[in-house]
PyMOL Python script that loads the backbone (N, CA, C, O; Angstrom):
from pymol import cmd

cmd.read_pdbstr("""\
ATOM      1  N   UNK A   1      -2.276 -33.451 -18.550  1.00  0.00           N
ATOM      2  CA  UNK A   1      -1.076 -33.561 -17.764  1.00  0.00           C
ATOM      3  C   UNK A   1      -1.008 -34.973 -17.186  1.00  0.00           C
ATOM      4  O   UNK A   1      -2.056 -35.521 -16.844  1.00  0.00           O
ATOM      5  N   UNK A   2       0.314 -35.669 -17.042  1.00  0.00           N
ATOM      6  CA  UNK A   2       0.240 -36.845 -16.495  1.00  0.00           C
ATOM      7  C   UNK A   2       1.000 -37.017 -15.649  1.00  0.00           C
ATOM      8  O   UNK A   2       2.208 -37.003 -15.886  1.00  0.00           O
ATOM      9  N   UNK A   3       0.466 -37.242 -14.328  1.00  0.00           N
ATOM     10  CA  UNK A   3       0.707 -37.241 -13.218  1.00  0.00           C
ATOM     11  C   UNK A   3       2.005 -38.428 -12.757  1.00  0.00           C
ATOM     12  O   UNK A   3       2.766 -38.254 -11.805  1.00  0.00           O
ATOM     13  N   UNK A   4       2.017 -39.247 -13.387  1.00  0.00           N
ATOM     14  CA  UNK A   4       2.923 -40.601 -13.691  1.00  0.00           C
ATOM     15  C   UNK A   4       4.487 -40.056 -14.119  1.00  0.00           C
ATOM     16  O   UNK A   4       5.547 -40.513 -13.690  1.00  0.00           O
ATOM     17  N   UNK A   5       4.330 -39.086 -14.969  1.00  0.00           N
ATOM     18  CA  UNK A   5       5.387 -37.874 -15.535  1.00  0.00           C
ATOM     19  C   UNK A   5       5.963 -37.031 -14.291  1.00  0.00           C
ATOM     20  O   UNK A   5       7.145 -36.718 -14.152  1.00  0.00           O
ATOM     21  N   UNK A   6       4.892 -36.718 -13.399  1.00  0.00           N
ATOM     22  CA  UNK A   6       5.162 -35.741 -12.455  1.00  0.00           C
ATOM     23  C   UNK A   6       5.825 -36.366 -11.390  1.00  0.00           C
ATOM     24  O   UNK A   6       6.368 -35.693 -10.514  1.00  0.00           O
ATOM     25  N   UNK A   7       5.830 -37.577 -11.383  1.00  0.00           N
ATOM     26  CA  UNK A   7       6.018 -38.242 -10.234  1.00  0.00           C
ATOM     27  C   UNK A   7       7.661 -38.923 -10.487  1.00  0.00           C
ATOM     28  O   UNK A   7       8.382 -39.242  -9.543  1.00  0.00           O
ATOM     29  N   UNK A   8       7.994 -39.038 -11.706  1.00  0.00           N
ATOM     30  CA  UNK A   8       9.181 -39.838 -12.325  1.00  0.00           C
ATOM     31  C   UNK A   8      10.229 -38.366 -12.373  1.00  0.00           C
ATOM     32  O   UNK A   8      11.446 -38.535 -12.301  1.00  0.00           O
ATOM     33  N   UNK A   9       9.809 -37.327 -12.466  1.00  0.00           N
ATOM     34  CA  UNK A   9      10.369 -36.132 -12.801  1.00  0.00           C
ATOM     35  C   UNK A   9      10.041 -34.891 -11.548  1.00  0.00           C
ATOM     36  O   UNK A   9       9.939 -33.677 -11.727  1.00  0.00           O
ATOM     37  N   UNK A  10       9.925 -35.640 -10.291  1.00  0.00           N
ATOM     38  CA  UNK A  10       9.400 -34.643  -9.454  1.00  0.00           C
ATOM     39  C   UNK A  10      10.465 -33.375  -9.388  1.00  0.00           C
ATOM     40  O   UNK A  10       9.978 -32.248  -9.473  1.00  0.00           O
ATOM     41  N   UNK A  11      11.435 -33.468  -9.288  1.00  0.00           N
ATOM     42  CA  UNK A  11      12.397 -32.785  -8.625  1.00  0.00           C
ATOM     43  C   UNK A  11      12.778 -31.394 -10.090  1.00  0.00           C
ATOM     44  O   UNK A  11      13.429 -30.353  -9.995  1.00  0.00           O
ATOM     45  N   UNK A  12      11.981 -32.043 -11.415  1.00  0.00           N
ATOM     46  CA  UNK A  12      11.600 -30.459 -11.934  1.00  0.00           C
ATOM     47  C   UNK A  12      10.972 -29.827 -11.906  1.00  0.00           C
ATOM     48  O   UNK A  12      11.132 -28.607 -11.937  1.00  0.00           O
ATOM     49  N   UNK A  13       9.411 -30.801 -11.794  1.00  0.00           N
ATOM     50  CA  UNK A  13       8.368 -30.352 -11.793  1.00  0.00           C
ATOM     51  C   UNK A  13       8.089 -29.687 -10.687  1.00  0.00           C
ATOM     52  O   UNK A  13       7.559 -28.596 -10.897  1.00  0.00           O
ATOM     53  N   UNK A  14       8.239 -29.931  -9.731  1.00  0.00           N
ATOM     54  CA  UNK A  14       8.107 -29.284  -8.179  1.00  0.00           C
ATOM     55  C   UNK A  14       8.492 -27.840  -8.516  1.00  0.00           C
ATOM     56  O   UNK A  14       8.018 -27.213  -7.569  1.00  0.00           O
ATOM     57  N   UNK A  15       8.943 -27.173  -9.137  1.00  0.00           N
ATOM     58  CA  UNK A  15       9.317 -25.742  -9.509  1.00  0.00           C
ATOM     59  C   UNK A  15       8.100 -25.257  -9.653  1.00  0.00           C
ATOM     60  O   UNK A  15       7.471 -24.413  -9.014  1.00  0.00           O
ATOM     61  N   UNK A  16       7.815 -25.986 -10.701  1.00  0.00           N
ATOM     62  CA  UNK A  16       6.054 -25.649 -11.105  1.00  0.00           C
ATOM     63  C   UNK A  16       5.071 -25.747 -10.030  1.00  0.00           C
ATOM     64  O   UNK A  16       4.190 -24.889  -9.974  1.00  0.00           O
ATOM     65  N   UNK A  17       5.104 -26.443  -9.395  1.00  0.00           N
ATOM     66  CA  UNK A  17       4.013 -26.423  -8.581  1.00  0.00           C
ATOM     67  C   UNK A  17       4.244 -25.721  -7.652  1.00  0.00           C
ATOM     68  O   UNK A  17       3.190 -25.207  -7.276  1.00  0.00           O
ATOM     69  N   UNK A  18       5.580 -25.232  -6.714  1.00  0.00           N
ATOM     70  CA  UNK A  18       5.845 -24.240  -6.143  1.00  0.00           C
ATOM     71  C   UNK A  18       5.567 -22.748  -6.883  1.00  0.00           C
ATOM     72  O   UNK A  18       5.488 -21.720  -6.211  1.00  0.00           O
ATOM     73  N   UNK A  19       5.474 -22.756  -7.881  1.00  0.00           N
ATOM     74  CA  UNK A  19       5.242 -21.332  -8.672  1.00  0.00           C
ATOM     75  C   UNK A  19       4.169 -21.268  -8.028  1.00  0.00           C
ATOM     76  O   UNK A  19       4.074 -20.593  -7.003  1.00  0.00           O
ATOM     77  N   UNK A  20       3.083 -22.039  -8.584  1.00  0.00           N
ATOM     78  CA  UNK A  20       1.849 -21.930  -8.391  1.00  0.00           C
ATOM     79  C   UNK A  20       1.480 -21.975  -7.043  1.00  0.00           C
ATOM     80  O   UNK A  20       1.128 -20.866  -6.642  1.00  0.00           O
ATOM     81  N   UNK A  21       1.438 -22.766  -6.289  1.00  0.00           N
ATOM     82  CA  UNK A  21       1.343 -22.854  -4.555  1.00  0.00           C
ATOM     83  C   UNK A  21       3.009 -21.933  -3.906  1.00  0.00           C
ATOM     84  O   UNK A  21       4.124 -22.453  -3.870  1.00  0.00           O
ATOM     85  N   UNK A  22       2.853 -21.308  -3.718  1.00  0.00           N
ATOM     86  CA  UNK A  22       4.250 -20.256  -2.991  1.00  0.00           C
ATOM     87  C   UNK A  22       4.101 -20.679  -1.474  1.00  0.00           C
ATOM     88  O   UNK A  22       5.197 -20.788  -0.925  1.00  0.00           O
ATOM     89  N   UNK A  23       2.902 -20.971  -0.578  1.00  0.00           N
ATOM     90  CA  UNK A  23       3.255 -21.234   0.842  1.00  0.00           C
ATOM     91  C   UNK A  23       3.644 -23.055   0.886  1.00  0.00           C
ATOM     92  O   UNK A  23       4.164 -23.633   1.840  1.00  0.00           O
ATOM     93  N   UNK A  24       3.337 -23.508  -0.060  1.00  0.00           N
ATOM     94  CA  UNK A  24       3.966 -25.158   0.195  1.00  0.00           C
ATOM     95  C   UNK A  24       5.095 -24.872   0.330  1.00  0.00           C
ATOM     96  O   UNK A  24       5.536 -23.987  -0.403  1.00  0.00           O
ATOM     97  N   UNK A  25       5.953 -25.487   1.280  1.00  0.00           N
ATOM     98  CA  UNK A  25       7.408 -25.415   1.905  1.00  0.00           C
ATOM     99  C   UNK A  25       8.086 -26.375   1.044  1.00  0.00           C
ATOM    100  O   UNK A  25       7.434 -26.917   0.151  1.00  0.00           O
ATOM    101  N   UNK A  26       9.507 -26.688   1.233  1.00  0.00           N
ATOM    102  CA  UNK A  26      10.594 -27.631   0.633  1.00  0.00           C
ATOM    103  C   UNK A  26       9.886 -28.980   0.970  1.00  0.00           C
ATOM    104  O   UNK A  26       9.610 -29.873   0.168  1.00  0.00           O
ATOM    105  N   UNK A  27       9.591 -28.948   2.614  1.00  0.00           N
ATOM    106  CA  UNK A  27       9.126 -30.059   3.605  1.00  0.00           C
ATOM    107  C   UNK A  27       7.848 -30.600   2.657  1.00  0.00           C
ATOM    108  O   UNK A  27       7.662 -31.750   2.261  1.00  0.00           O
ATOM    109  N   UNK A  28       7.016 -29.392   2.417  1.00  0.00           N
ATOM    110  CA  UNK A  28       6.099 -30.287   1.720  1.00  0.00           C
ATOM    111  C   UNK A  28       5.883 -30.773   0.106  1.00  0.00           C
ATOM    112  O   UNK A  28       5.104 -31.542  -0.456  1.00  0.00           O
ATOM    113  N   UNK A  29       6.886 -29.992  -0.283  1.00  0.00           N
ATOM    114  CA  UNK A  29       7.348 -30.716  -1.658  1.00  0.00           C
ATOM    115  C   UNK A  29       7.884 -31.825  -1.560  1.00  0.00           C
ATOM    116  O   UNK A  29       7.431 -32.721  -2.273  1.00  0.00           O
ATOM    117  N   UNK A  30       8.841 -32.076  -0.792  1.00  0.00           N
ATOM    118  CA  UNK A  30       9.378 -33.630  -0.741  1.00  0.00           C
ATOM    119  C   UNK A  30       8.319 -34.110  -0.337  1.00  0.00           C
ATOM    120  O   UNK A  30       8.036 -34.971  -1.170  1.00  0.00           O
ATOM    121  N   UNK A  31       7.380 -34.085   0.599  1.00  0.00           N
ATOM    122  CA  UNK A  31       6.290 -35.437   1.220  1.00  0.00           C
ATOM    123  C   UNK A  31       4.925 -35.497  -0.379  1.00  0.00           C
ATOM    124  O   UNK A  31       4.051 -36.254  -0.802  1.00  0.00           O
ATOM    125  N   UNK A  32       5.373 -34.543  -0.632  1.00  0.00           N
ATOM    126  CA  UNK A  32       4.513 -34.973  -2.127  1.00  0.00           C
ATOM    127  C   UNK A  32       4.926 -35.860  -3.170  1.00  0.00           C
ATOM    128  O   UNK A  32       4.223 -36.736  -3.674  1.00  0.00           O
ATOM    129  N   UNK A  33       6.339 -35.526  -3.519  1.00  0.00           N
ATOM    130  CA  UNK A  33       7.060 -36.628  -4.396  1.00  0.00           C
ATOM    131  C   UNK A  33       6.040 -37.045  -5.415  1.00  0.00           C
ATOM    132  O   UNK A  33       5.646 -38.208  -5.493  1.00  0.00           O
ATOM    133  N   UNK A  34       5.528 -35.872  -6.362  1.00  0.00           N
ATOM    134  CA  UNK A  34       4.410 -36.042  -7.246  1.00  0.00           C
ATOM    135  C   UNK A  34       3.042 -36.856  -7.266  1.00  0.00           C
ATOM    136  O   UNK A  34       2.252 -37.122  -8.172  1.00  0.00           O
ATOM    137  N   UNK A  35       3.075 -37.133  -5.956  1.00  0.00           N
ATOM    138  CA  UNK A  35       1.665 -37.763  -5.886  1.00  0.00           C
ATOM    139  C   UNK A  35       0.294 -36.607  -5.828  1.00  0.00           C
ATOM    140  O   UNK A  35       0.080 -35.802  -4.922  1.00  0.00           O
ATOM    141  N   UNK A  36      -0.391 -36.782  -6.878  1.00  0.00           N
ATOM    142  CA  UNK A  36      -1.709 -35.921  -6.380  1.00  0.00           C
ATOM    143  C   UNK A  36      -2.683 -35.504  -5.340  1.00  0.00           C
ATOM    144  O   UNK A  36      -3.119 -34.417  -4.963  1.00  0.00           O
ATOM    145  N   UNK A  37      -2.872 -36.742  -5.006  1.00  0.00           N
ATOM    146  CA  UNK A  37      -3.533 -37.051  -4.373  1.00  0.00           C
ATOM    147  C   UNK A  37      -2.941 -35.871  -2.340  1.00  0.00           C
ATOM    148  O   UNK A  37      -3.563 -35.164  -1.547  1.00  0.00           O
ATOM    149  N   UNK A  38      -1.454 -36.386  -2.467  1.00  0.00           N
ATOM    150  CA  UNK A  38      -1.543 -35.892  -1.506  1.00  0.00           C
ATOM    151  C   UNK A  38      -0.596 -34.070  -1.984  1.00  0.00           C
ATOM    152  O   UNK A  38      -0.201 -33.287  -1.120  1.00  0.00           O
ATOM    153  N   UNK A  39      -0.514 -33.931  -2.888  1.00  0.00           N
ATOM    154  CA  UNK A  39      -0.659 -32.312  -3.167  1.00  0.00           C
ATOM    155  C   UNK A  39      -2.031 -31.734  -2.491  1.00  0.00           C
ATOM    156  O   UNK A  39      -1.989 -30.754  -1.747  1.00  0.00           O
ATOM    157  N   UNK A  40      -3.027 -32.288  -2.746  1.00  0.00           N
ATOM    158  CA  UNK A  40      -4.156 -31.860  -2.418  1.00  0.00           C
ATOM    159  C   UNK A  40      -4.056 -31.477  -1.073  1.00  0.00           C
ATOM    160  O   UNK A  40      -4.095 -30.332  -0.623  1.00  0.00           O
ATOM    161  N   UNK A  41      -3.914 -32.604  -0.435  1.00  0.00           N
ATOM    162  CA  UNK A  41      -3.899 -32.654   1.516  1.00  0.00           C
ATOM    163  C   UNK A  41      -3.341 -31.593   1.403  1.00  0.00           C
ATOM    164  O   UNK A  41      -3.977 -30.739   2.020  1.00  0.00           O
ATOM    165  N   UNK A  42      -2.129 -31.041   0.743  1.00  0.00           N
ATOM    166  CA  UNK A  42      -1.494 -30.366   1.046  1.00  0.00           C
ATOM    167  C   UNK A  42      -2.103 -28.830   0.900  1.00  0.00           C
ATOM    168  O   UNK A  42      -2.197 -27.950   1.755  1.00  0.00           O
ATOM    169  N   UNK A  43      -2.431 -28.833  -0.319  1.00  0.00           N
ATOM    170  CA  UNK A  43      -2.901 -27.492  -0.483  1.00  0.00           C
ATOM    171  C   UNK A  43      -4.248 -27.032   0.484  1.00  0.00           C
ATOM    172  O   UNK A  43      -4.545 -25.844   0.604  1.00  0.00           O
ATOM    173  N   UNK A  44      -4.968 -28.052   1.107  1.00  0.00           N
ATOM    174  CA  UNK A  44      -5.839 -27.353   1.588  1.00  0.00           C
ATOM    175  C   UNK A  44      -5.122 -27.409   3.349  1.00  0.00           C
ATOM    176  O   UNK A  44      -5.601 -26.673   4.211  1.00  0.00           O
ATOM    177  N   UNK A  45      -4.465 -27.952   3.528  1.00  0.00           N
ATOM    178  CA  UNK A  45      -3.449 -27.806   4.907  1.00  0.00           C
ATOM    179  C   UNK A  45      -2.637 -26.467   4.916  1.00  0.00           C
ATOM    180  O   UNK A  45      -2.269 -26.025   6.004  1.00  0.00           O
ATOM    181  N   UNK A  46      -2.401 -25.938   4.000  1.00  0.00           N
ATOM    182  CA  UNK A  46      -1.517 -24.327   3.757  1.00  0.00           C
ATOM    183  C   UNK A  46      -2.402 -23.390   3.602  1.00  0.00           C
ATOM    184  O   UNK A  46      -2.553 -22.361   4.261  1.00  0.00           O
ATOM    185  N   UNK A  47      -3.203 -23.933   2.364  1.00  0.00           N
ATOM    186  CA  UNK A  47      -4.102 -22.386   1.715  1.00  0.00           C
ATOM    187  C   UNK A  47      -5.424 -22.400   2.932  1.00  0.00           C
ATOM    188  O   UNK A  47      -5.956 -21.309   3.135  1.00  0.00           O
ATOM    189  N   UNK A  48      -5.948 -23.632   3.735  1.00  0.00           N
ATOM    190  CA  UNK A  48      -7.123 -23.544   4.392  1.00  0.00           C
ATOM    191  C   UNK A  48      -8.098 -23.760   3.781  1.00  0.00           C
ATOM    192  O   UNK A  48      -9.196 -23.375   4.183  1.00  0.00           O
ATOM    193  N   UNK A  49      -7.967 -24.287   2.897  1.00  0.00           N
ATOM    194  CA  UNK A  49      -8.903 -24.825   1.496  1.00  0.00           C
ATOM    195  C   UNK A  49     -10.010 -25.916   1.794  1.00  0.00           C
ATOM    196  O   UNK A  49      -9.801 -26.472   2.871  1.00  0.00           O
ATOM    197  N   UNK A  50     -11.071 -26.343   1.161  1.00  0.00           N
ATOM    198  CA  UNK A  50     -11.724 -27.509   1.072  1.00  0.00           C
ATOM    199  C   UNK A  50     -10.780 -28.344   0.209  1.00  0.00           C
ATOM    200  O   UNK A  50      -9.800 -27.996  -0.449  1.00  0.00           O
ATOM    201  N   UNK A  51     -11.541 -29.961   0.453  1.00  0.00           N
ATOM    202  CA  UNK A  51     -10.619 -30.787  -0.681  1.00  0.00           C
ATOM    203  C   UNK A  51     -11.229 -30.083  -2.346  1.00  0.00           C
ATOM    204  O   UNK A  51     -10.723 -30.031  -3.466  1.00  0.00           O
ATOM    205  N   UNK A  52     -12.308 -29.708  -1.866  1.00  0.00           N
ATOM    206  CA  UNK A  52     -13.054 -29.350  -3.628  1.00  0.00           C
ATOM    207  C   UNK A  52     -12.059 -28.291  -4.288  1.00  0.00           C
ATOM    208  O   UNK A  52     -11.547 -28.368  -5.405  1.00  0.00           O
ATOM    209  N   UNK A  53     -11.899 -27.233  -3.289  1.00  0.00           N
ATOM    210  CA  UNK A  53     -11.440 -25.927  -3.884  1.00  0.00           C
ATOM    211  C   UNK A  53      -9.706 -26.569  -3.787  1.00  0.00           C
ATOM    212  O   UNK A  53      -8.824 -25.805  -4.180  1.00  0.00           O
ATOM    213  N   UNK A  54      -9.465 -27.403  -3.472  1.00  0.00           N
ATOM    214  CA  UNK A  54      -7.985 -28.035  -3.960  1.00  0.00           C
ATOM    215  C   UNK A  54      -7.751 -28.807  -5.322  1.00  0.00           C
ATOM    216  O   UNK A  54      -6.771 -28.795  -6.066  1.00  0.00           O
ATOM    217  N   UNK A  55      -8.988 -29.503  -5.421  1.00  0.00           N
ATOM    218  CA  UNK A  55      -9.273 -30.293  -6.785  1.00  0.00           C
ATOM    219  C   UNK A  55      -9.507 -29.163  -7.458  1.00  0.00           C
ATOM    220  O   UNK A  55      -8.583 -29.062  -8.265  1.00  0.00           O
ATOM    221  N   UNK A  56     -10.235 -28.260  -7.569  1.00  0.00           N
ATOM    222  CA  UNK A  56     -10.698 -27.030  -8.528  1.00  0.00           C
ATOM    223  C   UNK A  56      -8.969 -26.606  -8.614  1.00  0.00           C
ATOM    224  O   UNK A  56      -8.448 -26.816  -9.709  1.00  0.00           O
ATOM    225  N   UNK A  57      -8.408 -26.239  -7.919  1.00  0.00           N
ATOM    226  CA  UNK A  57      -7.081 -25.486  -8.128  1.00  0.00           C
ATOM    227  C   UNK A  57      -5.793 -26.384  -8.857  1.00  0.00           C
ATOM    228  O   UNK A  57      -4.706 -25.894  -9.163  1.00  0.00           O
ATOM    229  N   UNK A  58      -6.172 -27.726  -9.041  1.00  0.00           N
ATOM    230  CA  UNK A  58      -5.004 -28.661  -9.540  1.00  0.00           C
ATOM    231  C   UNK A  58      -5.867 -28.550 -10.650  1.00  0.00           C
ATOM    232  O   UNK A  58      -5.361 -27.763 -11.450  1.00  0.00           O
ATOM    233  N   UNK A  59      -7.207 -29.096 -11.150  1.00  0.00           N
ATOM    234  CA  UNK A  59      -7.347 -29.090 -12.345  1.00  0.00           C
ATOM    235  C   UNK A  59      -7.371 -28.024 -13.327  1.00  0.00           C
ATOM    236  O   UNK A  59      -7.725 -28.102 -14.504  1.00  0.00           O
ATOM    237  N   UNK A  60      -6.907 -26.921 -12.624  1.00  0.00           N
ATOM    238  CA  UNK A  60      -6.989 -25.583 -13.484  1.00  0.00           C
ATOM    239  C   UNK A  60      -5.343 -25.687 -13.842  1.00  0.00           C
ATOM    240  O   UNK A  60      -4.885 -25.358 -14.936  1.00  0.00           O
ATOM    241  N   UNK A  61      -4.506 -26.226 -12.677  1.00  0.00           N
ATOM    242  CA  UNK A  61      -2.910 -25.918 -12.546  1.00  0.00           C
ATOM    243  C   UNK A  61      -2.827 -27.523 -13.822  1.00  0.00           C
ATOM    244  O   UNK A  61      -1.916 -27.517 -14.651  1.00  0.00           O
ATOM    245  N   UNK A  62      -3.550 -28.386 -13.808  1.00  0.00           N
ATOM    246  CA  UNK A  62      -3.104 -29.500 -15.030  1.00  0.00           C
ATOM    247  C   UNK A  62      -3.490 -28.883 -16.214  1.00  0.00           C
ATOM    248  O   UNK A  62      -2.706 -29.272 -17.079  1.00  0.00           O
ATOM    249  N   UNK A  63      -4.487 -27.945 -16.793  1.00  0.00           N
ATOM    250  CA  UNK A  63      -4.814 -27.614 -17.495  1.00  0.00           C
ATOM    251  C   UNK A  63      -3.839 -26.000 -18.366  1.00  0.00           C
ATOM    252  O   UNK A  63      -3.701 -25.457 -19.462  1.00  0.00           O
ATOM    253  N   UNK A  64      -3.564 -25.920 -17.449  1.00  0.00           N
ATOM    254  CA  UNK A  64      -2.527 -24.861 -17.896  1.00  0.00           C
ATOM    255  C   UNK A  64      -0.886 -25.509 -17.935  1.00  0.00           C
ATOM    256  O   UNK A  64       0.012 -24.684 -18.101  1.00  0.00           O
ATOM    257  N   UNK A  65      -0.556 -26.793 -17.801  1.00  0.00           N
ATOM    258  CA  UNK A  65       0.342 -27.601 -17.863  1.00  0.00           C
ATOM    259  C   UNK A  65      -0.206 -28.754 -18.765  1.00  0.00           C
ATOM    260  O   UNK A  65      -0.210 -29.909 -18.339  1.00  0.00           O
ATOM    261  N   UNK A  66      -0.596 -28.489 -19.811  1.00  0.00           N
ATOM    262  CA  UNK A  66      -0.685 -30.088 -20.609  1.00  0.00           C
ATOM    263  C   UNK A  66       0.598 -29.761 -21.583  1.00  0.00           C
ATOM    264  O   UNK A  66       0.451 -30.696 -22.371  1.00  0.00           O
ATOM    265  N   UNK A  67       1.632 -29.133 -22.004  1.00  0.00           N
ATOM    266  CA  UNK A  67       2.865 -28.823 -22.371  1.00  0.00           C
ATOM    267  C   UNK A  67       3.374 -28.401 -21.516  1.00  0.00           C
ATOM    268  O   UNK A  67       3.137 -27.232 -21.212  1.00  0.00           O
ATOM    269  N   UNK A  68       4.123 -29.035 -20.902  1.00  0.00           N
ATOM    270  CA  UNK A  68       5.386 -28.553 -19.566  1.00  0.00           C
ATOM    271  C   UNK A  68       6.515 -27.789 -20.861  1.00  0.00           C
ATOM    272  O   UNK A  68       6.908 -28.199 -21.953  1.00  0.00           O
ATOM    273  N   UNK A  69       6.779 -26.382 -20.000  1.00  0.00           N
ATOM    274  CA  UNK A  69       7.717 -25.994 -20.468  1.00  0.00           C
ATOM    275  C   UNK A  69       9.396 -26.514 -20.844  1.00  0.00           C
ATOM    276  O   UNK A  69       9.716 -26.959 -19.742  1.00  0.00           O
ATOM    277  N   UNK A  70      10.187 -26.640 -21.424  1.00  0.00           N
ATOM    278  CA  UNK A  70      11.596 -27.339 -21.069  1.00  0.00           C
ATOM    279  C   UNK A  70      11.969 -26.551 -20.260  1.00  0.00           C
ATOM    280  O   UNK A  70      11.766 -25.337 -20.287  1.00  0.00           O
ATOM    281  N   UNK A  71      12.698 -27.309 -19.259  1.00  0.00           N
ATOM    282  CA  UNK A  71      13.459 -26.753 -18.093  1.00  0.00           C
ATOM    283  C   UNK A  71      14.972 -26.030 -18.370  1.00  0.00           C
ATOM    284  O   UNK A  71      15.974 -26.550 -18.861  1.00  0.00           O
ATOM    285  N   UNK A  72      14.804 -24.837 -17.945  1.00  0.00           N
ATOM    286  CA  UNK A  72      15.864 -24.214 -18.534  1.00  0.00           C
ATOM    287  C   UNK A  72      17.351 -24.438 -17.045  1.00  0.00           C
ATOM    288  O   UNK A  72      17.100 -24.280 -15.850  1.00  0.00           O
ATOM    289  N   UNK A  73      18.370 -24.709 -17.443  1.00  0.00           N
ATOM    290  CA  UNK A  73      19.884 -24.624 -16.293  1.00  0.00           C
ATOM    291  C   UNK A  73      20.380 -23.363 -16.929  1.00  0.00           C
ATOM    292  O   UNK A  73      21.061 -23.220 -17.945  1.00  0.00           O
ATOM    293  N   UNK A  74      19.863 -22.447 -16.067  1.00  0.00           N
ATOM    294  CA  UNK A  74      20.903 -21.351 -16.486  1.00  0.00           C
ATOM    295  C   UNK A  74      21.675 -21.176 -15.480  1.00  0.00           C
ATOM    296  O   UNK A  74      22.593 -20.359 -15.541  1.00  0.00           O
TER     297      UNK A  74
END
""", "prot")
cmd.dss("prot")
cmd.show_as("cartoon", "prot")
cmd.util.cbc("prot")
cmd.orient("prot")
């Protein structure tokens, strides 16, 4: 997954990562604006997480995203 992608295309991708994280808010989707680094802060600021078990949870969530689905407008 490339994070460079995620960051140029946040405003689809953020679907995805809200799938996956459900308590990250709107608020904290925008202060992410595809940066990794601070997804992380984030996820362990919601879930109560370590930074490890945040890194463990993105590299499982990049790994099940190395083909982003096409975004469907229905």
């Amino acid at each position: 997954m490339d994070w460079n992608s995620a960051q140029a295309n946040w405003q689809q991708f953020r679907c995805e990562v809200h799938a996956n994280w459900g308590r990250l808010t709107c608020g904290h989707l925008d202060a992410i604006a595809g940066r990794r680094a601070c997804l992380a802060n984030k996820i362990e600021e919601a879930y109560g997480v370590t930074g490890d078990v945040a890194e463990q949870q993105i590299k499982s969530f990049e790994a099940r995203n190395q083909h982003p689905r096409p975004v469907s407008f229905r």
